[in-house]
NUKEPA-789004 format. One record per atom (N, C-alpha, C): residue in one letter; atom name; x, y, z. Coordinates in steps of 0.02 Angstrom, whole numbers. Example, Ala and Ser with C-alpha at 12.3 -4.5 7.8 and 13.67 -1.06 7.14 Angstrom:
<atoms>
 type atom     c1     c2     c3
    A    N    660   -284    390
    A   CA    615   -225    390
    A    C    660   -165    390
    S    N    642   -112    354
    S   CA    684    -53    357
    S    C    645      2    394
</atoms>
This chain:
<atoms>
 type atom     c1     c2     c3
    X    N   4120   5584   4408
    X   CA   4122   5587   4481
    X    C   4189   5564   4509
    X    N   4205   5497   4484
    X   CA   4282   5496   4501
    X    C   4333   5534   4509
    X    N   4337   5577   4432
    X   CA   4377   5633   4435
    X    C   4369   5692   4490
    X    N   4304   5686   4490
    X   CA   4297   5750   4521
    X    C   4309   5718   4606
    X    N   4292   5659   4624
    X   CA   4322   5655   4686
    X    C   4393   5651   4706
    X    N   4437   5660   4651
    X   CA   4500   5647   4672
    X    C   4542   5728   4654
    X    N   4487   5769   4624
    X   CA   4521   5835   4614
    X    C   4504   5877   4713
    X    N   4452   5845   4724
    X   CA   4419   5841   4801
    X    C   4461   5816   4853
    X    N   4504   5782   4859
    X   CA   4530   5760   4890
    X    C   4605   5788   4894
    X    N   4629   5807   4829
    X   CA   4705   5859   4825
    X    C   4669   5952   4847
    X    N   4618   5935   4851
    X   CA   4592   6034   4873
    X    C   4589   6010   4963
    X    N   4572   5953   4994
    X   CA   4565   5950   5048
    X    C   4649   5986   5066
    X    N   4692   5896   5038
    X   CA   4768   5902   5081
    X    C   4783   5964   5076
    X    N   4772   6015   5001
    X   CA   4824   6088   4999
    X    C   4784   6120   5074
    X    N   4722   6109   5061
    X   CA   4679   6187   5108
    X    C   4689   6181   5171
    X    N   4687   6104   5207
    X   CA   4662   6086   5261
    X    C   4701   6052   5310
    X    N   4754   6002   5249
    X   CA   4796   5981   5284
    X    C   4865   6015   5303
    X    N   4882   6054   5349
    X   CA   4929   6093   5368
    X    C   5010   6040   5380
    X    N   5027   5975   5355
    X   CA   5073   5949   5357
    X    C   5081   5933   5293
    X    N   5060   5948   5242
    X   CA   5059   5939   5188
    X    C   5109   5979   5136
    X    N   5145   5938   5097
    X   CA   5200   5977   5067
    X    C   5193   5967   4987
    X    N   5203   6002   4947
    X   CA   5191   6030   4888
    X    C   5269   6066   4866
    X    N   5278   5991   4818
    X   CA   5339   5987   4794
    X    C   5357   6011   4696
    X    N   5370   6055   4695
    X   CA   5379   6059   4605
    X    C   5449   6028   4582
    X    N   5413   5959   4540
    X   CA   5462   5928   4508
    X    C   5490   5937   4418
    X    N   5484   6006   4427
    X   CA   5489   6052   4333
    X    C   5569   6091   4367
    X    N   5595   6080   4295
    X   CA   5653   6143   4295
    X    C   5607   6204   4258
    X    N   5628   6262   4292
    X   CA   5601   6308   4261
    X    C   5617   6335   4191
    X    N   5606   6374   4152
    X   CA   5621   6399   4091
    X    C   5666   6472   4084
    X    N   5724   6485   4056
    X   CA   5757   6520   4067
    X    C   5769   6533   3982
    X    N   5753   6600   3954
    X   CA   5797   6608   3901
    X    C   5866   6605   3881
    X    N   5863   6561   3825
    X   CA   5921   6572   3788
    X    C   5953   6500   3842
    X    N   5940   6485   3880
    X   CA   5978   6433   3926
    X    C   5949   6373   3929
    X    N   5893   6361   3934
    X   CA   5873   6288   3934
    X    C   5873   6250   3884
    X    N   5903   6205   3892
    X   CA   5922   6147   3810
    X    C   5842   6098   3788
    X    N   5848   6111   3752
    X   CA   5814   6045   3703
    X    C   5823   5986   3672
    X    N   5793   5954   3662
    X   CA   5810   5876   3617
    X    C   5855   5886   3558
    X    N   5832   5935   3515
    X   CA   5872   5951   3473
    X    C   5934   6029   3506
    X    N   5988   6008   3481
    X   CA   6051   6042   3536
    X    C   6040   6125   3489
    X    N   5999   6113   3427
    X   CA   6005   6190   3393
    X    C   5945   6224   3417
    X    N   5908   6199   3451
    X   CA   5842   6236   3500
    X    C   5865   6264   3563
    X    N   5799   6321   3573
    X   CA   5820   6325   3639
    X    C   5751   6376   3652
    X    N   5733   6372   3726
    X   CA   5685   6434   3755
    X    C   5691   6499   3731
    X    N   5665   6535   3696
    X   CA   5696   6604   3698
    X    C   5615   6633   3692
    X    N   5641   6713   3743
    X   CA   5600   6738   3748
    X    C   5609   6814   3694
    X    N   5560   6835   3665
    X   CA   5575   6876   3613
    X    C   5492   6956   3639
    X    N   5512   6988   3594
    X   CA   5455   7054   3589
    X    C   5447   7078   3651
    X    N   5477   7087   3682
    X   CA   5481   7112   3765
    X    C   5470   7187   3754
    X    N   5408   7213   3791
    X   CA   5391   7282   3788
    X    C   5371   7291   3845
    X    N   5396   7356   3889
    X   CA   5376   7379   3946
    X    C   5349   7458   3922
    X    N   5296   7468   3992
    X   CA   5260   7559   3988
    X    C   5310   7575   4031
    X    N   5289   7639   4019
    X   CA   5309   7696   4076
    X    C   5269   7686   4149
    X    N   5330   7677   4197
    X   CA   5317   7667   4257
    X    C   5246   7711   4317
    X    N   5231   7772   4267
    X   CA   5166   7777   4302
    X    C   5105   7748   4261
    X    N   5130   7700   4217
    X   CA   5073   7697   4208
    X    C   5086   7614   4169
    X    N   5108   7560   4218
    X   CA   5143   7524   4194
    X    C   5117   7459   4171
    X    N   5163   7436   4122
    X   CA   5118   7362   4107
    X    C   5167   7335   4064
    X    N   5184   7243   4055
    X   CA   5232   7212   4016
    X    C   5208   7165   3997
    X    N   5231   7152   3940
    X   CA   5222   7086   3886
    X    C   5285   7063   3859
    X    N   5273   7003   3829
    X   CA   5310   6976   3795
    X    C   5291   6896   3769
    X    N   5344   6883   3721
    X   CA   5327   6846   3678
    X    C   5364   6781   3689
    X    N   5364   6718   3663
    X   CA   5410   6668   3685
    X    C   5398   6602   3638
    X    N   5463   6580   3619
    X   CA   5449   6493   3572
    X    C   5472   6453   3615
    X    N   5465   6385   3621
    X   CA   5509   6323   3637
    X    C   5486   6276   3609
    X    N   5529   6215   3587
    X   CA   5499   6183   3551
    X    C   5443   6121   3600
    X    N   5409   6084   3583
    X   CA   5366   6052   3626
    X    C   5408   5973   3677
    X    N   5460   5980   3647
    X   CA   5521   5918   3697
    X    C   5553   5956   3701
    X    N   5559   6006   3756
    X   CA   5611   6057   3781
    X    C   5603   6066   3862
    X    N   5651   6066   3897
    X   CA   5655   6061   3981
    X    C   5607   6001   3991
    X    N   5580   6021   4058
    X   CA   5534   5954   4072
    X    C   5469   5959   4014
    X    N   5467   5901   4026
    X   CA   5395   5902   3956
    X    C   5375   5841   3952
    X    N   5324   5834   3941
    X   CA   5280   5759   3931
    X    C   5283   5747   3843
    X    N   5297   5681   3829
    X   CA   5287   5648   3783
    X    C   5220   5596   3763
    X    N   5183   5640   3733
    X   CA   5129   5607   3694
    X    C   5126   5527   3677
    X    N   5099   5499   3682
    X   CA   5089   5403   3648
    X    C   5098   5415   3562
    X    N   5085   5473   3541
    X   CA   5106   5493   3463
    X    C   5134   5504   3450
    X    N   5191   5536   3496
    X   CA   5262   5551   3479
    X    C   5295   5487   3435
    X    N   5293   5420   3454
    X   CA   5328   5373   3449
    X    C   5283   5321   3410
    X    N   5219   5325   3404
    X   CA   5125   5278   3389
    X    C   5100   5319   3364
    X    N   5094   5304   3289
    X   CA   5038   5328   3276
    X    C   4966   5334   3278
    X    N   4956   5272   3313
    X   CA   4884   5289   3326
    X    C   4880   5284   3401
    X    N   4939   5293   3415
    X   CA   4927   5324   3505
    X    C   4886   5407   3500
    X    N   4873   5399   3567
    X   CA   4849   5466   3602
    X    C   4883   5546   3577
    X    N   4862   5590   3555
    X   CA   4893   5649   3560
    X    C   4901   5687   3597
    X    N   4917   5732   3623
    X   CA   4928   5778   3694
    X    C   4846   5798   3711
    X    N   4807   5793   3677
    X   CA   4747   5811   3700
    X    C   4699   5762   3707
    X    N   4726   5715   3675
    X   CA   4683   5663   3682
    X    C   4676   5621   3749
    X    N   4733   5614   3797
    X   CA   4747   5600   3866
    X    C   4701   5621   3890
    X    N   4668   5572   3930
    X   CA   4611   5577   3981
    X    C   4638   5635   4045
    X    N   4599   5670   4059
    X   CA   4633   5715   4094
    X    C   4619   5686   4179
    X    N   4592   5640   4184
    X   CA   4601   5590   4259
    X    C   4663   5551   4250
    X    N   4689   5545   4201
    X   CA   4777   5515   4183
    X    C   4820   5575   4211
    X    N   4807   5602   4231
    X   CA   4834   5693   4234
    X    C   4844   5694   4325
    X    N   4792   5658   4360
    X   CA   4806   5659   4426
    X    C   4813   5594   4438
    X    N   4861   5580   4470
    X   CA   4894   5501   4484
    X    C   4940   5502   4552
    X    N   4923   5415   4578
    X   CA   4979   5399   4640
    X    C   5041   5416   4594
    X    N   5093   5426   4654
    X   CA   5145   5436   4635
    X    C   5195   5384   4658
    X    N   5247   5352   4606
    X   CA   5295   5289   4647
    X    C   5354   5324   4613
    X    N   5404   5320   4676
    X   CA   5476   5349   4648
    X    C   5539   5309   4674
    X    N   5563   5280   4598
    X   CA   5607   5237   4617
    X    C   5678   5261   4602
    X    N   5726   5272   4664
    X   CA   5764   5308   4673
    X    C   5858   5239   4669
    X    N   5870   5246   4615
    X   CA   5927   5203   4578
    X    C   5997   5252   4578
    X    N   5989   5309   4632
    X   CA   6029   5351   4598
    X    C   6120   5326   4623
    X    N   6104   5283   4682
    X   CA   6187   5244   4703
    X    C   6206   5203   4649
    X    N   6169   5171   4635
    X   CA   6153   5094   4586
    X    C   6209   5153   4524
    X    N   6172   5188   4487
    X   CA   6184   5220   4434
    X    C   6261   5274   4443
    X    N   6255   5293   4510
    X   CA   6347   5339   4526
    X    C   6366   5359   4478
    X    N   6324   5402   4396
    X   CA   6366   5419   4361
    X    C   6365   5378   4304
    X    N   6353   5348   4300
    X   CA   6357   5271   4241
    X    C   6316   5302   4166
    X    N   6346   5338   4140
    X   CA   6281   5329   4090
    X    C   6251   5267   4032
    X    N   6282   5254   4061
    X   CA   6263   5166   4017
    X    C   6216   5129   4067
    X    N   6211   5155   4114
    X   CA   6152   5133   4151
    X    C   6091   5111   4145
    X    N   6051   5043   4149
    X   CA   5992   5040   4111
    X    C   5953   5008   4182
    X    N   5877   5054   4183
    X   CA   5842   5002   4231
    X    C   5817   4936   4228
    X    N   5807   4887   4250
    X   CA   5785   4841   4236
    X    C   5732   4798   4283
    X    N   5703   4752   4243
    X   CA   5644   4724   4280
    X    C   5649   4717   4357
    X    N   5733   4697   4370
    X   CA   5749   4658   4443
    X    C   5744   4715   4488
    X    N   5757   4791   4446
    X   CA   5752   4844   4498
    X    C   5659   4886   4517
    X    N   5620   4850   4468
    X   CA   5558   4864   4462
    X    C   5540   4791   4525
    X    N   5564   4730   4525
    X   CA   5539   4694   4552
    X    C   5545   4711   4630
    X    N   5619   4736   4644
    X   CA   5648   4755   4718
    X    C   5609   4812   4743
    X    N   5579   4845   4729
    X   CA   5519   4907   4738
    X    C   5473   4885   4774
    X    N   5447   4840   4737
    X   CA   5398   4798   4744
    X    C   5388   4752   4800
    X    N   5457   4727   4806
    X   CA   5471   4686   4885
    X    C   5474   4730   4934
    X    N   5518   4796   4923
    X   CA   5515   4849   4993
    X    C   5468   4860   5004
    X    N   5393   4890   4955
    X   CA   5363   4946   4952
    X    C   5297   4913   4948
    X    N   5277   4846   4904
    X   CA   5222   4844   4910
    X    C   5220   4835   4835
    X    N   5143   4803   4799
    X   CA   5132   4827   4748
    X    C   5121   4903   4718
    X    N   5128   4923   4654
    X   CA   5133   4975   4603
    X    C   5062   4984   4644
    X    N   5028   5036   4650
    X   CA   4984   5081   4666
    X    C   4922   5069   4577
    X    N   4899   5070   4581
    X   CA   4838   5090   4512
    X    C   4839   5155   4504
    X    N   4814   5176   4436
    X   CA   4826   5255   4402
    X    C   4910   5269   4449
    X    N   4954   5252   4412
    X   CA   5030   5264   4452
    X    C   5064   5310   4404
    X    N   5104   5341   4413
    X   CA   5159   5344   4375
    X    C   5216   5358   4410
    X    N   5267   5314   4367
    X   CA   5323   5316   4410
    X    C   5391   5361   4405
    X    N   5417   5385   4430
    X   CA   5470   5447   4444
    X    C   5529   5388   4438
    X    N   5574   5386   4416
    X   CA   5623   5356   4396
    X    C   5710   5388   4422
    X    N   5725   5402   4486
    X   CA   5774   5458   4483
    X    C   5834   5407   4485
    X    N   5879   5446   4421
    X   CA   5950   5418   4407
    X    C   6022   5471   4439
    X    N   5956   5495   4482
    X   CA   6040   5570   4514
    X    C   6056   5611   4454
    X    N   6031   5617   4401
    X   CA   6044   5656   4333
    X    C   6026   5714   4349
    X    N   5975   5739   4373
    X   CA   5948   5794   4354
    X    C   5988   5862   4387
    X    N   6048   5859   4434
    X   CA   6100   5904   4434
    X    C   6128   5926   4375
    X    N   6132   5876   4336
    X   CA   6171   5893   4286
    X    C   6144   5959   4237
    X    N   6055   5976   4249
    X   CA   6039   5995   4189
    X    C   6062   6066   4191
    X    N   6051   6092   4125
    X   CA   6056   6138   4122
    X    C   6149   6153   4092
    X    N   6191   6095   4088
    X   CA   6232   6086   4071
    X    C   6241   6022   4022
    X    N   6240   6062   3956
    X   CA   6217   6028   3915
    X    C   6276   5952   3885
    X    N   6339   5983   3907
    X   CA   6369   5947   3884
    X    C   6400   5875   3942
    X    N   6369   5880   4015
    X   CA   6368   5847   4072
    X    C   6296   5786   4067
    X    N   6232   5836   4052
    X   CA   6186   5814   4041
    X    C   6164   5765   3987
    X    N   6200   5745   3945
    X   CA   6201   5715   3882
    X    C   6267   5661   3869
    X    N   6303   5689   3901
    X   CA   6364   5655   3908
    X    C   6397   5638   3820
    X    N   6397   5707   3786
    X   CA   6403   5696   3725
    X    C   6446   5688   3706
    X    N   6487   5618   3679
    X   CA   6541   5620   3633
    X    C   6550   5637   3553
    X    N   6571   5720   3563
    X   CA   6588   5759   3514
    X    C   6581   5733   3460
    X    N   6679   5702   3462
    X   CA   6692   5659   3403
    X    C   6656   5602   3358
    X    N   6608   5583   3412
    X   CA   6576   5509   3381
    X    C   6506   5540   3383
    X    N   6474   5586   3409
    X   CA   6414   5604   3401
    X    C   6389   5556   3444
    X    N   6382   5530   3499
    X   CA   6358   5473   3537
    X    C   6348   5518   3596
    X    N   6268   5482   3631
    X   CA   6262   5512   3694
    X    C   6250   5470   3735
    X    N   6254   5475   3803
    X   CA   6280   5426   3862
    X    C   6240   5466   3915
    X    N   6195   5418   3939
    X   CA   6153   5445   3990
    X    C   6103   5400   4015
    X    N   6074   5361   4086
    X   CA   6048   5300   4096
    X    C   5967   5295   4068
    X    N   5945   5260   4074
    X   CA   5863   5257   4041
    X    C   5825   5169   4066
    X    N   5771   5151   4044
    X   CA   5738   5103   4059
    X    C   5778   5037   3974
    X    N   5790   4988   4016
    X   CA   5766   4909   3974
    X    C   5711   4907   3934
    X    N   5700   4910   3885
    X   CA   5653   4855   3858
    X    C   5599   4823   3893
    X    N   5637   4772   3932
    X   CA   5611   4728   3962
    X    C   5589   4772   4029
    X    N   5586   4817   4035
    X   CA   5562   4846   4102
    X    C   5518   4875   4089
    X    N   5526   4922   4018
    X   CA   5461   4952   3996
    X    C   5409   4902   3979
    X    N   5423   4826   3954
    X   CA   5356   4801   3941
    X    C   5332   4753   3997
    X    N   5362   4773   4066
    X   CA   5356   4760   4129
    X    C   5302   4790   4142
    X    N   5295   4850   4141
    X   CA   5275   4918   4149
    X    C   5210   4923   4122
    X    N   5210   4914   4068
    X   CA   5150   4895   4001
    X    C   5092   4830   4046
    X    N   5151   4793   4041
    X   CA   5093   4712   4073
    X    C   5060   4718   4139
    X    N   5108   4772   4184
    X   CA   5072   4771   4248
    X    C   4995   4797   4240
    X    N   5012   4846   4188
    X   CA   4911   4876   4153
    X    C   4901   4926   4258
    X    N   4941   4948   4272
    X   CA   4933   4982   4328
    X    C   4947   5067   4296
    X    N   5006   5073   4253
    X   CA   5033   5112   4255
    X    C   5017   5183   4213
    X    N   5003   5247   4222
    X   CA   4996   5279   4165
    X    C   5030   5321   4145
    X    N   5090   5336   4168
    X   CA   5154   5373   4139
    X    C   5212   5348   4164
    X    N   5270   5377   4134
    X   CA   5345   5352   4167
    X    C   5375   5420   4165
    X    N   5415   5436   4222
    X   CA   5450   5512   4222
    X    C   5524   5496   4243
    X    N   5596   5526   4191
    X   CA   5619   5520   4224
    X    C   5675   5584   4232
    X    N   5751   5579   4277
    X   CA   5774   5640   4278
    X    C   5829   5681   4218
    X    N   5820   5618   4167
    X   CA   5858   5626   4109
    X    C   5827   5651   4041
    X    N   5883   5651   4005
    X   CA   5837   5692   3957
    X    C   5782   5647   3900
    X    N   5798   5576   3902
    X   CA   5750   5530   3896
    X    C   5752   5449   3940
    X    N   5680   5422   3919
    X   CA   5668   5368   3955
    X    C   5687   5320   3917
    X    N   5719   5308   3866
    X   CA   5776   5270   3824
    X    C   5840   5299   3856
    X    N   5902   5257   3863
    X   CA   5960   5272   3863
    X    C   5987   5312   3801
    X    N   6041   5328   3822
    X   CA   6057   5397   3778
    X    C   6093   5342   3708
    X    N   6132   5273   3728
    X   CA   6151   5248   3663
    X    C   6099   5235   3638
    X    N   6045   5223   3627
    X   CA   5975   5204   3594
    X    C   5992   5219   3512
    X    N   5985   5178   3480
    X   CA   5964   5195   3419
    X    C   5887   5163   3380
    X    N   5852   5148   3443
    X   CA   5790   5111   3416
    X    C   5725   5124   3455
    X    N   5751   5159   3514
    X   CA   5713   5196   3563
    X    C   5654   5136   3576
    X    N   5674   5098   3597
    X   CA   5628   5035   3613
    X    C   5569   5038   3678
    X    N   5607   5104   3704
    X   CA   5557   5100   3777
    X    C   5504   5154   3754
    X    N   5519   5210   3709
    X   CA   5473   5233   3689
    X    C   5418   5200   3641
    X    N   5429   5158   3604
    X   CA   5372   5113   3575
    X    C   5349   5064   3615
    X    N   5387   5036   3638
    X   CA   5335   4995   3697
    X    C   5270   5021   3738
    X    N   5301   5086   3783
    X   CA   5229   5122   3821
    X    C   5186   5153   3778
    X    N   5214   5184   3718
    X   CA   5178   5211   3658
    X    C   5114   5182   3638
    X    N   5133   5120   3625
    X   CA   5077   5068   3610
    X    C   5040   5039   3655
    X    N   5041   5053   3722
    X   CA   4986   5026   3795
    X    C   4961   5122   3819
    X    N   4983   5171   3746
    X   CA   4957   5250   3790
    X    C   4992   5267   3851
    X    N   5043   5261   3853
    X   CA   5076   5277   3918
    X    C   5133   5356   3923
    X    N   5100   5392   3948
    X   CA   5152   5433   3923
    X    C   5236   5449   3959
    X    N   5280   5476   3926
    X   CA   5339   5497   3963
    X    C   5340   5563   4002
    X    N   5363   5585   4051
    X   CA   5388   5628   4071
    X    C   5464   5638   4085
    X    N   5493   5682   4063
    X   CA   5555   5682   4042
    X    C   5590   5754   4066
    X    N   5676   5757   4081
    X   CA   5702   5800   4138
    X    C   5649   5841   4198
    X    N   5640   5779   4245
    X   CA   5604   5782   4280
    X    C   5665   5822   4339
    X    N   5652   5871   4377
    X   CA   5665   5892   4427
    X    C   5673   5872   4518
    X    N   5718   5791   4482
    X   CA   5717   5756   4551
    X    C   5770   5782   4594
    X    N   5807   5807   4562
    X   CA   5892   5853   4620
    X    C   5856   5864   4682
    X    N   5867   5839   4734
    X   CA   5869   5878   4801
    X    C   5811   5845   4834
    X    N   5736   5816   4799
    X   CA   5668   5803   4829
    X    C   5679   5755   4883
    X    N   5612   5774   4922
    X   CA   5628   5731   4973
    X    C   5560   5678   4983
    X    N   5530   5647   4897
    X   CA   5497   5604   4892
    X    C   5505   5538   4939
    X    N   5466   5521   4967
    X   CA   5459   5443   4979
    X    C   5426   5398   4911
    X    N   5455   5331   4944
    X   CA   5451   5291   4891
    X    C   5378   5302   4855
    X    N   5341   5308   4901
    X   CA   5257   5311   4878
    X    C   5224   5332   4939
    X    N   5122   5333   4907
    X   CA   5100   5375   4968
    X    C   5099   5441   4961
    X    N   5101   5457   4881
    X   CA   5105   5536   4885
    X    C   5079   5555   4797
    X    N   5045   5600   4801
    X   CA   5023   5618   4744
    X    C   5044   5658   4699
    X    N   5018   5656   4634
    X   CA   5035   5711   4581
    X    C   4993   5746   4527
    X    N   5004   5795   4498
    X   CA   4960   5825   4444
    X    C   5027   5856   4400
    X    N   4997   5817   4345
    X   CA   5036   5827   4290
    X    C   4998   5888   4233
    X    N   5035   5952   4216
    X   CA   5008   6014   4191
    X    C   5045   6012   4135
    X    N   5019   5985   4086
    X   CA   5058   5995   4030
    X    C   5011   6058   3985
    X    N   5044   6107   3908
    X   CA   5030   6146   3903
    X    C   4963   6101   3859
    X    N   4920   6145   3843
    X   CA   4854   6100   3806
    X    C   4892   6121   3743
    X    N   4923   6090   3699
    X   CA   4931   6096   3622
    X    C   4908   6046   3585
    X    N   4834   6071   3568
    X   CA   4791   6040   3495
    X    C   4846   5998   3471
    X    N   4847   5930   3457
    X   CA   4858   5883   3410
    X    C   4933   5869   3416
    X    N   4953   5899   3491
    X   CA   5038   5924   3505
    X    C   5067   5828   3507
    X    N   5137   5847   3498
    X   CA   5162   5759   3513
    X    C   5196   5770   3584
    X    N   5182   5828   3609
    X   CA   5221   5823   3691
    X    C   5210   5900   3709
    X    N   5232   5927   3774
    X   CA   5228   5984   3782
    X    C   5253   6002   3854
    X    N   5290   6060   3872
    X   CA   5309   6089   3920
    X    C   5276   6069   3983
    X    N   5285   6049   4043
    X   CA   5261   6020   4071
    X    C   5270   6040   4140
    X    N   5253   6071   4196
    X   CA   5239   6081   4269
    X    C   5204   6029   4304
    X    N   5247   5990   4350
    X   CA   5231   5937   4388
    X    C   5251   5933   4445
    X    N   5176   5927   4481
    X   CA   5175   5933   4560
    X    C   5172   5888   4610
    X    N   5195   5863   4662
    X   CA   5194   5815   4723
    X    C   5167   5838   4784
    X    N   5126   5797   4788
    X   CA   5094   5827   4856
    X    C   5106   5748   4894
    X    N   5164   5769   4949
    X   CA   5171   5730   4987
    X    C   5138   5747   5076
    X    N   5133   5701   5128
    X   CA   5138   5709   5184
    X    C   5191   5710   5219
    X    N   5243   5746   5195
    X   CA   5297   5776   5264
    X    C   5283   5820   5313
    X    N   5316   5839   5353
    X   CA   5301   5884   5399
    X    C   5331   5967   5374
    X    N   5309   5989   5400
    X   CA   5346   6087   5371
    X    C   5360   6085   5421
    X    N   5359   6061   5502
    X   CA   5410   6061   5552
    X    C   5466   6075   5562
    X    N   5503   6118   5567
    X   CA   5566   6127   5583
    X    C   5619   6070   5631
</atoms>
């Protein structure tokens, strides 16, 4: 009944509430162009067959790997006896939404790391973390995507990547508050790009928390909170993450 009252309550705002705005926070999928975790992947769309125009009809075929564009990261990705992509309660799937917007703080920095004091300052503007939350994390990155070598900030020569992400200590901030049930942010992970121990991914890993990752914050016109989401990830049996369409339903005005 819970669930179902809160799937009740996002059919009201779309149907009923006429100030209601419906925001997609996914980059879309483009063959041959959208990057992946691994830099030798990529979207591609393949077996493309069209009819004859009186009598018409099209298909086609398509791979990506399951951490490619925006995409949610499984508690198994990183835990093994975390959650698998199917195993997520699918009331974890509709959640308040909190979006903490660092993107002056960060100007570019990819050594940038969030930290508790910027989880705490939220908190003083805004109020406490919301229950069933997850939080949107925007570092001003997500212009970058789609440019792989901006987006990663890859040094060639050294093989090193440079790009901002969460503390440690923020993720097991995050963990203790026991409010939270995902973290999203506009980079290509929720570890910083120097990571070699990926500490923020084992931390939420182990409290089931999942990531959402190159989140589509460029341009939104989220408030801090006060606004909802549904997270559509693809259903892949026993998957450790998967392609992911994620929606905001805020109260702005469509007013001109």
């Amino acid at each position: 009944m819970y669930l179902y009252g809160w799937n009740l309550i996002l059919v009201i705002l779309v149907a009923r509430k006429a100030n209601g705005v419906v925001i997609d926070l996914s980059h879309g999928y483009q063959n041959q162009s959208t990057t992946c975790w691994n830099p030798t992947q990529r979207f591609e769309i393949f077996g493309v067959k069209r009819g004859e125009s009186s009598r018409w009809y099209s298909t086609q075929s398509f791979s990506v790997s399951e951490h490619c564009g925006t995409h949610l990261d499984a508690p198994y990705h990183f835990y093994q006896a975390g959650w698998k992509l199917d195993d997520i309660p699918l009331e974890r799937m509709i959640v308040e939404g909190v979006h903490l917007n660092v993107s002056r703080e960060v100007n570019g920095n990819g050594d940038f790391l969030l930290t508790v004091d910027h989880l705490k300052k939220w908190e003083h503007e805004n109020g406490p973390l919301p229950q069933r939350s997850v939080i949107l994390v925007n570092f001003g990155w997500a212009h970058k995507f789609g440019n792989r070598q901006l987006y990663y900030n890859n040094d060639t020569e050294r093989s090193l990547l440079s790009f901002p992400g969460l503390s440690k200590e923020a993720a097991q901030w995050i963990v203790d508050s026991k409010k939270v049930f995902g973290i999203g942010v506009d980079g290509p992970s929720v570890d910083a790009g120097r990571t070699t121990t990926h500490d923020v991914h084992r931390i939420v890993s182990k409290a089931n928390i999942y990531n959402l990752e190159n989140v589509a914050l460029n341009g939104t016109t989220l408030p801090s909170k006060g606004f909802k989401l549904i997270i559509q990830p693809i259903k892949i049996i026993g998957g450790t993450g998967a392609p992911c369409r994620i929606l905001a339903f805020t109260n702005n005005t469509l007013d001109k």
